[in-house]
N, C-alpha and C positions, 0 to 999 in steps of 0.2 A: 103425312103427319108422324111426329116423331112417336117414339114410344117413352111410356117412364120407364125409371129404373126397374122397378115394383113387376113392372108388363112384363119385360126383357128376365129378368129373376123367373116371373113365373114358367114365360113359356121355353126359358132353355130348361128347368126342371124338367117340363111337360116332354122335352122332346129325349131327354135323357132317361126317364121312365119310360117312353116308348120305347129307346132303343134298348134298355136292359129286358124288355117281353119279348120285342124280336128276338133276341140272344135266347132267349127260355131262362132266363136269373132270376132266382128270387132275388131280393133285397140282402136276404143271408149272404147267397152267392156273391152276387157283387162286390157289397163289404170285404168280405173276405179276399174277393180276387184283386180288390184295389187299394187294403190296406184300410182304408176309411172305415170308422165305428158304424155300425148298424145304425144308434141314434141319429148320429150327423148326416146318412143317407136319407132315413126316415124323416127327418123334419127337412131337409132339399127338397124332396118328393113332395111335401107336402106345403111348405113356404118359398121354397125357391133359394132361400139363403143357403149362404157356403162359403168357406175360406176358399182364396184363389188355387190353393194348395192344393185342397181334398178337389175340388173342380178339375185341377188337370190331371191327379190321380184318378179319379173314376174319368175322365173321357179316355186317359188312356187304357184302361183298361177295359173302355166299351169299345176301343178302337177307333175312335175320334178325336186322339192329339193333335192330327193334323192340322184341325180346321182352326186351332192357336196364331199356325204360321203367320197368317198376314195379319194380324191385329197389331196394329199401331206402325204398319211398315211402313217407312219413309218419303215411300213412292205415292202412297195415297193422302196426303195433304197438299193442299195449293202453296203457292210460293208467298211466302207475306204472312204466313200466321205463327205464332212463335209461344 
């Protein structure tokens, strides 16, 4: 079953707040180590919402840019959908 938007939103927050307590980050910390406003972390954490921007500046800076790479790559579509 697919997930909504809404699901998807909350539980990558959820997993990005775990991994900023594995780290030992406050919320201060992390802002600050990725540039993103305190508030805009604060309401992620709490809503899930985010510009795609501050999203890939805090995963890089929790050290999960990578997991970016294959979204939307080429190779994972079937032939015929356009």
């Amino acid at each position: 079953m697919m997930k909504l938007p809404r699901e998807n939103m909350k539980d990558i927050a959820s997993r990005a707040k775990t991994r900023r307590l594995s780290l030992n980050l406050t919320q201060e910390g992390l802002a600050s180590r990725s540039g993103v406003s305190l508030g805009t972390l604060k309401q992620f954490e709490r809503t899930g919402k985010i510009s795609l921007e501050s999203l890939l500046e805090l995963s890089t800076a929790l050290g999960n840019s990578h997991e970016f790479d294959g979204l939307f790559a080429a190779n994972q579509f079937p032939t015929g959908i356009s």
